[in-house]
Every structure is written in C-alpha cells, then in structure tokens.
ROLOSE-458901 format. One record per atom (N, C-alpha, C): atom name; x, y, z. Coordinates in steps of 0.001 Angstrom, whole numbers, plus 500000, padded with zeros to 6 digits. Example, Ala and Ser with C-alpha at 12.3 -4.5 7.8 and 13.67 -1.06 7.14 Angstrom:
<pt site="N" u="513190" v="494310" w="507800"/>
<pt site="CA" u="512300" v="495500" w="507800"/>
<pt site="C" u="513200" v="496700" w="507800"/>
<pt site="N" u="512850" v="497750" w="507080"/>
<pt site="CA" u="513670" v="498940" w="507140"/>
<pt site="C" u="512900" v="500030" w="507870"/>
//
This chain:
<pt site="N" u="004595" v="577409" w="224747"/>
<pt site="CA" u="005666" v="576582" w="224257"/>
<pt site="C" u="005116" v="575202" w="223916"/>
<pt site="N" u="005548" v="574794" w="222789"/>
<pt site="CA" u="005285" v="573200" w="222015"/>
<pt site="C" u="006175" v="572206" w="222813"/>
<pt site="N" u="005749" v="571150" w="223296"/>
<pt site="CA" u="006762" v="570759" w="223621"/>
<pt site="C" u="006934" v="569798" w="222141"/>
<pt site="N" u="008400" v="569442" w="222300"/>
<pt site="CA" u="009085" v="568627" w="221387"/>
<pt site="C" u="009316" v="566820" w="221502"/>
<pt site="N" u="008458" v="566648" w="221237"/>
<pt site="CA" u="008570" v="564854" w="221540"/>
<pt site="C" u="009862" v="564186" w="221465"/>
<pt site="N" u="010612" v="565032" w="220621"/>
<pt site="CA" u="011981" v="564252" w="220743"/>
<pt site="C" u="013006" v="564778" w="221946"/>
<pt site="N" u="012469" v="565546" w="222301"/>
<pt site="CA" u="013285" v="566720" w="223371"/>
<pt site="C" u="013583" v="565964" w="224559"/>
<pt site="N" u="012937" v="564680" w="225020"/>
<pt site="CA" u="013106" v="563746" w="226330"/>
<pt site="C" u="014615" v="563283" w="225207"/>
<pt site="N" u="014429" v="562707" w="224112"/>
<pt site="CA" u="015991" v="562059" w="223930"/>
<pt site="C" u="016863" v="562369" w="223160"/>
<pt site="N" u="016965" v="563534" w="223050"/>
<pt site="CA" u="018229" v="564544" w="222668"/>
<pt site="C" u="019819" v="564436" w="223057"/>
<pt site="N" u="019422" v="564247" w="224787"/>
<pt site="CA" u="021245" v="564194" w="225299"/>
<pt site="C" u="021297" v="563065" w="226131"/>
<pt site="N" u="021960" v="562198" w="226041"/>
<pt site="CA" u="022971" v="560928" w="226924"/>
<pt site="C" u="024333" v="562094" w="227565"/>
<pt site="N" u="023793" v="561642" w="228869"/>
<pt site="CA" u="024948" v="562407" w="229808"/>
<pt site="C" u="025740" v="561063" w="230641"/>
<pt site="N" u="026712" v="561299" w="230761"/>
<pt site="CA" u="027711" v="560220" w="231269"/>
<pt site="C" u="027352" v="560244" w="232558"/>
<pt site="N" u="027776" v="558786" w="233584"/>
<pt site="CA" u="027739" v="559683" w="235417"/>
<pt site="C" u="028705" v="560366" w="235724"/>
<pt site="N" u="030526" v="560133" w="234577"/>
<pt site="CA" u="031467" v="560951" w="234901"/>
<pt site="C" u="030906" v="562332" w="234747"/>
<pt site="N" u="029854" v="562462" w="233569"/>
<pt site="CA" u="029879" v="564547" w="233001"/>
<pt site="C" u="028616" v="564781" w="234630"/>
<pt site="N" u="027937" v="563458" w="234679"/>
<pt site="CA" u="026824" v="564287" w="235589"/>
<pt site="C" u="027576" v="565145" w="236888"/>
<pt site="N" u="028715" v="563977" w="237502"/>
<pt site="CA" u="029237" v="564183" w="238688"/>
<pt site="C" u="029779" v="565461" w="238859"/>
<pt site="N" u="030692" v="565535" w="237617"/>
<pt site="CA" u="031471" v="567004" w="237618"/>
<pt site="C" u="030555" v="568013" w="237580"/>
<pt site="N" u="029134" v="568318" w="236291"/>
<pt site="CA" u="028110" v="568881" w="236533"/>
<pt site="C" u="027615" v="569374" w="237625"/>
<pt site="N" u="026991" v="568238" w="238768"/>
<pt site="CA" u="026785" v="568421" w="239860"/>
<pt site="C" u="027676" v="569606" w="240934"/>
<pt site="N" u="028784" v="569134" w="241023"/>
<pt site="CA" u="030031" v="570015" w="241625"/>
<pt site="C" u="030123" v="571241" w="240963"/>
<pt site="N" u="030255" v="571189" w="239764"/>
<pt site="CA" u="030403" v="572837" w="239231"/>
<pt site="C" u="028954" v="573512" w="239764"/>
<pt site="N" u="027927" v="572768" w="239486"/>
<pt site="CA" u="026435" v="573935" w="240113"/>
<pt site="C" u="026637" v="574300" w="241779"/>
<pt site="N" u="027216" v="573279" w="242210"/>
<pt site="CA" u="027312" v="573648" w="243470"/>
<pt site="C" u="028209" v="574771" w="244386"/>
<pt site="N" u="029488" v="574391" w="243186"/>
<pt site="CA" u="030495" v="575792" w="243272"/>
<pt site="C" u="030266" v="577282" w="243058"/>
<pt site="N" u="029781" v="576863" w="242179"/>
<pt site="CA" u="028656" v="578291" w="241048"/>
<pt site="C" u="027390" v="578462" w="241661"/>
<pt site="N" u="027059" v="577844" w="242777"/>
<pt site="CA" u="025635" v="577857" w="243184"/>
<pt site="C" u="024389" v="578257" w="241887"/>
<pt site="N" u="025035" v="577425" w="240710"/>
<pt site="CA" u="024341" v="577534" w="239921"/>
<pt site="C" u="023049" v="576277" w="239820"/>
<pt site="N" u="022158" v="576358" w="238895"/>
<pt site="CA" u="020931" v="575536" w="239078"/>
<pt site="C" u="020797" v="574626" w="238125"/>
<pt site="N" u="021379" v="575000" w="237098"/>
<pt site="CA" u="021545" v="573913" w="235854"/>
<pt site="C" u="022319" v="574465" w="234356"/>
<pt site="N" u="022669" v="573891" w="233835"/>
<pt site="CA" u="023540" v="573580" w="232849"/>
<pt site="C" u="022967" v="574315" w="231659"/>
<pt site="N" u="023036" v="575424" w="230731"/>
<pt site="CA" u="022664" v="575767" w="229681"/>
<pt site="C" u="023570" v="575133" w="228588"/>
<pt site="N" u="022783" v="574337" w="227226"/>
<pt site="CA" u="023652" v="574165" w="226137"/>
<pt site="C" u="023156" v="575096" w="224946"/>
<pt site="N" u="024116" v="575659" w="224966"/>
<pt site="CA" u="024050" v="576695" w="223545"/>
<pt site="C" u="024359" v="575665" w="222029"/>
<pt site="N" u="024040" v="576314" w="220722"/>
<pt site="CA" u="024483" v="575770" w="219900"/>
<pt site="C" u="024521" v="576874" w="218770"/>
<pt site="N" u="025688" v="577017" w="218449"/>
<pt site="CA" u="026499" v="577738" w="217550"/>
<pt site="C" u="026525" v="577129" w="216117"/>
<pt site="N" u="025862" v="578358" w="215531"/>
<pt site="CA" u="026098" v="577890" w="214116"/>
<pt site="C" u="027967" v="578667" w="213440"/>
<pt site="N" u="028313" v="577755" w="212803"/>
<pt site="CA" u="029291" v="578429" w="212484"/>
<pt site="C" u="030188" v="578309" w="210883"/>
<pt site="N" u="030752" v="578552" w="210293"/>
<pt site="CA" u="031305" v="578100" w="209255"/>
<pt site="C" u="031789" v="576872" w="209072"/>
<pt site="N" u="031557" v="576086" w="208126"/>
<pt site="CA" u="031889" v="574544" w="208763"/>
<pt site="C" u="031194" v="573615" w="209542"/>
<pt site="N" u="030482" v="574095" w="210183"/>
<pt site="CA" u="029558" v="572970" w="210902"/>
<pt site="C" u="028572" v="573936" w="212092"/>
<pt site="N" u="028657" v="572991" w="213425"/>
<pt site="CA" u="027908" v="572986" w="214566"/>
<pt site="C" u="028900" v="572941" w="215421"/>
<pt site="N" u="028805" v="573893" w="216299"/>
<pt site="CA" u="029470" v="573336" w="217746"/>
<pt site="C" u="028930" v="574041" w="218520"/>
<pt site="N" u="029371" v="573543" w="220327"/>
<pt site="CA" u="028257" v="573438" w="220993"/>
<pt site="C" u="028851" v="573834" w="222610"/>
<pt site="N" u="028229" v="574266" w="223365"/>
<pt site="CA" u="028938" v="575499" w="224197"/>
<pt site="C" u="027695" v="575165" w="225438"/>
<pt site="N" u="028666" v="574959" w="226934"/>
<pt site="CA" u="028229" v="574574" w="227891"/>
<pt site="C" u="028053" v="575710" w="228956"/>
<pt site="N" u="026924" v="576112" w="229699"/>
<pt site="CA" u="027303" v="577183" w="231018"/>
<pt site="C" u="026439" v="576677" w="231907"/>
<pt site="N" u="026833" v="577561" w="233158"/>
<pt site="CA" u="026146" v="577518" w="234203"/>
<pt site="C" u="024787" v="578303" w="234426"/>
<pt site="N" u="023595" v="577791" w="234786"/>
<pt site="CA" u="022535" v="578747" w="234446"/>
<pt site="C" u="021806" v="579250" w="235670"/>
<pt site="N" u="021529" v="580184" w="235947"/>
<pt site="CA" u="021141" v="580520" w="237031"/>
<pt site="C" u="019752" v="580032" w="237368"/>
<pt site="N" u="018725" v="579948" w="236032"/>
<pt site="CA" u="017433" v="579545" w="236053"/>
<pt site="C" u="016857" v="579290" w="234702"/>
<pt site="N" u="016499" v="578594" w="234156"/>
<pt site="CA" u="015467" v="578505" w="232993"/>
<pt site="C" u="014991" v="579697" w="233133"/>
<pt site="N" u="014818" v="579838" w="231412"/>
<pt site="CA" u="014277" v="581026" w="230832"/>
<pt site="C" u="012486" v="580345" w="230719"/>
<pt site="N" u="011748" v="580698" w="230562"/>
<pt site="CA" u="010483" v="580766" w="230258"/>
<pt site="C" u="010485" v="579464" w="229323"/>
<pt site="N" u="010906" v="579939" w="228036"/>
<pt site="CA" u="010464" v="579204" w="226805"/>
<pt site="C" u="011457" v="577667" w="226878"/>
<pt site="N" u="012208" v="577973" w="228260"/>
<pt site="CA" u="013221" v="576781" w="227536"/>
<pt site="C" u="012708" v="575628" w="227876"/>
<pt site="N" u="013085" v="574919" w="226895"/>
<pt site="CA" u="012995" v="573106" w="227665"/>
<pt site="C" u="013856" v="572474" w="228144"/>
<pt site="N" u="013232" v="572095" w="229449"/>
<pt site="CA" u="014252" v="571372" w="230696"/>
<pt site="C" u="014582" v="570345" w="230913"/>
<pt site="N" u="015507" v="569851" w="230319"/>
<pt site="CA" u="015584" v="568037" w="230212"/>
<pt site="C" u="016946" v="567617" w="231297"/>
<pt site="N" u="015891" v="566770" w="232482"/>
<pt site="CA" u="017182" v="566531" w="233617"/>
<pt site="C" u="017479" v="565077" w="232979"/>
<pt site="N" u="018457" v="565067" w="233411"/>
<pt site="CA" u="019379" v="563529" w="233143"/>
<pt site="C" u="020537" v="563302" w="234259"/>
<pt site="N" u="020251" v="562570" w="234926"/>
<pt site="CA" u="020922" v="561971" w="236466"/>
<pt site="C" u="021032" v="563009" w="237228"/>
<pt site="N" u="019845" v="563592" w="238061"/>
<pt site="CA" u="019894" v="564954" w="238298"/>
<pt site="C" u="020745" v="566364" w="237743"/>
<pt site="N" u="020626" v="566597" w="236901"/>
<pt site="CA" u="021407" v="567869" w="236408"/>
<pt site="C" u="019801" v="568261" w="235435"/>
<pt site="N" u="019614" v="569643" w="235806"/>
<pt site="CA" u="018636" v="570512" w="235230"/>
<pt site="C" u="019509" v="570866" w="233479"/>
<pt site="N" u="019231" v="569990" w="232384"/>
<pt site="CA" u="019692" v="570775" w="231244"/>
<pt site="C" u="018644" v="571980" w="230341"/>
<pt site="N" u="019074" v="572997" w="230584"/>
<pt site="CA" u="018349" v="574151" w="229611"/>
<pt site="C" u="018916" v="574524" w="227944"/>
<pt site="N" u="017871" v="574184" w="226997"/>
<pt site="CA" u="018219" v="574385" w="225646"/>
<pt site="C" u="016729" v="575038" w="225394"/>
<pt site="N" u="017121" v="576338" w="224622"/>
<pt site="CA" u="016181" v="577006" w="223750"/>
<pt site="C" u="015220" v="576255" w="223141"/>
<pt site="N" u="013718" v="576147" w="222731"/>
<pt site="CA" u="013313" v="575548" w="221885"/>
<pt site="C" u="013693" v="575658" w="220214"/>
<pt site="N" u="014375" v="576778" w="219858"/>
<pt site="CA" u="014624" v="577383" w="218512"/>
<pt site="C" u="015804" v="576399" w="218356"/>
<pt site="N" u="016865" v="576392" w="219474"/>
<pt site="CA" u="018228" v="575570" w="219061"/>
<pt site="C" u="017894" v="574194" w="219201"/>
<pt site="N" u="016731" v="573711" w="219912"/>
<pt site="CA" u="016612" v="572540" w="219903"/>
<pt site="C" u="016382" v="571636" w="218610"/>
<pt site="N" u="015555" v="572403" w="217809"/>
<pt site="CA" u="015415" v="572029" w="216165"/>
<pt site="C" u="016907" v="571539" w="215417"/>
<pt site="N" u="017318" v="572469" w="216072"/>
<pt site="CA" u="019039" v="572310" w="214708"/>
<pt site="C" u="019989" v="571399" w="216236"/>
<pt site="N" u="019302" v="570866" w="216689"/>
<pt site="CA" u="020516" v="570019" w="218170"/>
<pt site="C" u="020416" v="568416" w="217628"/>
<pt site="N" u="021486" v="567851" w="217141"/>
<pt site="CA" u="021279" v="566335" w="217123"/>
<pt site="C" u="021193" v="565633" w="218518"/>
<pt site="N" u="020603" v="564220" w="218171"/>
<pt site="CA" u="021149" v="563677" w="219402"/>
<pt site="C" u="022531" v="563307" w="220086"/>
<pt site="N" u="022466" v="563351" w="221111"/>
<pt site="CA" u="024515" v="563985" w="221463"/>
<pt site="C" u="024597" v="562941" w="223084"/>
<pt site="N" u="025974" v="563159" w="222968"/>
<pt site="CA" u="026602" v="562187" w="224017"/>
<pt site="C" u="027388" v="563075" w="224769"/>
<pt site="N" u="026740" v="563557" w="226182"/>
<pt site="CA" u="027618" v="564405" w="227078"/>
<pt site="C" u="028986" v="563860" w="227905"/>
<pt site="N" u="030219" v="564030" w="228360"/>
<pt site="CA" u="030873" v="562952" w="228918"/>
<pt site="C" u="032073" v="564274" w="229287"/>
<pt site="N" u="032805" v="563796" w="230398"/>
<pt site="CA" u="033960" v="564832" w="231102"/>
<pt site="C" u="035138" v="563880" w="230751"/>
<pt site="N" u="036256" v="563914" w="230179"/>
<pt site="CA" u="037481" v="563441" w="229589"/>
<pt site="C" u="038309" v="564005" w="230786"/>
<pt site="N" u="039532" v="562744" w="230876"/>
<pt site="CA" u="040938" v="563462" w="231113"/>
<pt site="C" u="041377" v="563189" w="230079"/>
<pt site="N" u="042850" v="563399" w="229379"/>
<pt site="CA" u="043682" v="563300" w="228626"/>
<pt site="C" u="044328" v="564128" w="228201"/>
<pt site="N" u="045991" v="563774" w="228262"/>
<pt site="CA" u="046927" v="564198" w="227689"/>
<pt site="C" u="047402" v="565232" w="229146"/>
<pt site="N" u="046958" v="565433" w="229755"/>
<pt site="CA" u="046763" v="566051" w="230689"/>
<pt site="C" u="045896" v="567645" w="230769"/>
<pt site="N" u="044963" v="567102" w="230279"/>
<pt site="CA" u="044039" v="568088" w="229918"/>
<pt site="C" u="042505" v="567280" w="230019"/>
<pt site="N" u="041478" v="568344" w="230883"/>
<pt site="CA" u="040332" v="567612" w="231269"/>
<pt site="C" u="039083" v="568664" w="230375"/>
<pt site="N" u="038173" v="568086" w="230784"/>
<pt site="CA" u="036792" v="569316" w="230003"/>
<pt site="C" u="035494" v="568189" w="229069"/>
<pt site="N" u="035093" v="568643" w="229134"/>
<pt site="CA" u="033224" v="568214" w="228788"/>
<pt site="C" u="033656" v="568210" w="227392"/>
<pt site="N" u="033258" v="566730" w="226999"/>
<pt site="CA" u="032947" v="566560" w="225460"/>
<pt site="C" u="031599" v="566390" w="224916"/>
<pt site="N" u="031361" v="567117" w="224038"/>
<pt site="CA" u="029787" v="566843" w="223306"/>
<pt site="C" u="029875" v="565957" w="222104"/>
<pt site="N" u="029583" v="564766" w="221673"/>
<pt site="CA" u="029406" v="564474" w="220659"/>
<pt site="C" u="028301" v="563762" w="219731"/>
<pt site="N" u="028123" v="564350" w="218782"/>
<pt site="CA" u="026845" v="563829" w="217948"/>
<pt site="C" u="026591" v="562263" w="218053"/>
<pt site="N" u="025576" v="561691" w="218540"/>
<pt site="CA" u="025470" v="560337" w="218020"/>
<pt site="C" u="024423" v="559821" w="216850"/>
<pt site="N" u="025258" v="559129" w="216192"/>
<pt site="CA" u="024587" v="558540" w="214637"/>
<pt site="C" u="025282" v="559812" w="213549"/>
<pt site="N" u="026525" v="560370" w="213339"/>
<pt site="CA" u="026444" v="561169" w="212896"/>
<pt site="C" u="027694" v="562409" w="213021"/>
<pt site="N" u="027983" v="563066" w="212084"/>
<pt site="CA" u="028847" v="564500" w="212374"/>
<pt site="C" u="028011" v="565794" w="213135"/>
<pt site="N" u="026380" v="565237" w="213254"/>
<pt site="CA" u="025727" v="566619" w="213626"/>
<pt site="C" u="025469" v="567907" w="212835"/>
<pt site="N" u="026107" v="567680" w="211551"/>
<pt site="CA" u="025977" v="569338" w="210904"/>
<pt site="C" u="024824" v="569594" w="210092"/>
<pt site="N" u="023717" v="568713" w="210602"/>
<pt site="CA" u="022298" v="568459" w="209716"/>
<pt site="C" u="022004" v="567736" w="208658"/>
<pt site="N" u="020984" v="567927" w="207624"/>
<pt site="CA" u="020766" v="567450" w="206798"/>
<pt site="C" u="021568" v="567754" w="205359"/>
<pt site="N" u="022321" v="568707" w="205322"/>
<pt site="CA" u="022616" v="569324" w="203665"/>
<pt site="C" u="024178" v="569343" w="204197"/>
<pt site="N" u="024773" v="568435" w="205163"/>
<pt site="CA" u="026059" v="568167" w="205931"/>
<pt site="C" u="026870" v="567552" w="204739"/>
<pt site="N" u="028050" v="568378" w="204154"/>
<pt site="CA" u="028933" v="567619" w="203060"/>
<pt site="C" u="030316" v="567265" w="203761"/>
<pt site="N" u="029779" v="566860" w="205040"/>
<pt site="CA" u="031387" v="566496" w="205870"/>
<pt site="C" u="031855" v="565038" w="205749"/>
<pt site="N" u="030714" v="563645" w="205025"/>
<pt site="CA" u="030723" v="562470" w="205620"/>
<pt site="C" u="030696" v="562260" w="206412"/>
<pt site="N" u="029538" v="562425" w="207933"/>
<pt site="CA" u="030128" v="562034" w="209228"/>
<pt site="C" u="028901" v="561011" w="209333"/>
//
C-alpha cells in the first residue's frame, strides 16, 4: 500500500462527532469507524459504520482518538470533509460535509 500524503488531512472530526464516536465503539465493542463513499447519480455521498478491524489495504487516520478506516481506492475520489454529530429539529445523526466545496470532484456541474 502507497501511502497518500494527503490522507493525514482528509477529515476534521468535531469533539461533539468524536465523543458520540467513542460511545457508539464502545456499545458496539467496535474498534473504529469505517467511511464508505458512494458514488451515485448526482453527486457523492458518504456512509458511516462501525468496524470491527481495518482491512489490510486500508488507511487509518485517527483524529481525537477514533480509529477512521477508508479504502485507499475511495480515498482518491474523498474530498476534504468536516465530521460533526447535530441535534435538530428534534432529530440527531453525524453530518459529513465537504470543505472548500460541494465534493462531487472535478467535472462537478453543481456550483458548490
């Protein structure tokens, strides 16, 4: 595996997303956080789990203790992103969002 020089600054995680992070691995006696990234009609979006262990190839980027696992293949097409846990409206959950940007790459006809 290559590592990716940009791969240390890929994700800004909040201490609100770390905290909740933390608690969900612990509930899940899980070990760290997998981020998937979905290509899809329209853009990018981006999909959080609990991981039992790094895969081999993945690259492991912790940020305020939380183990994050991303593919090296998805890491190519991953902007840099802003992790963070929301309440509102009365509704809570992990927001991902692109920073500098809509995230949908280079040939992106969204204006973001």
């Amino acid at each position: 595996m290559q590592p990716l020089p940009q791969a240390s600054e890929l994700i800004e995680l909040t201490d609100r997303a770390a905290r909740v992070m933390k608690s969900v691995l612990r509930n899940a006696r899980g070990r760290g956080i997998r981020i998937v990234v979905l290509s899809e009609k329209g853009g990018r979006s981006y999909r959080l789990a609990v991981g039992d262990r790094a895969r081999a190839s993945d690259l492991v980027i912790e940020r305020k203790g939380v183990p994050l696992y991303v593919s090296p293949a998805q890491s190519k097409d991953m902007p840099e992103m802003r992790i963070d846990y929301v309440r509102r409206d009365g509704r809570e959950g992990f927001t991902i969002q692109p920073l500098g940007g809509c995230g949908c790459g280079p040939d992106c006809a969204c204006g973001g």
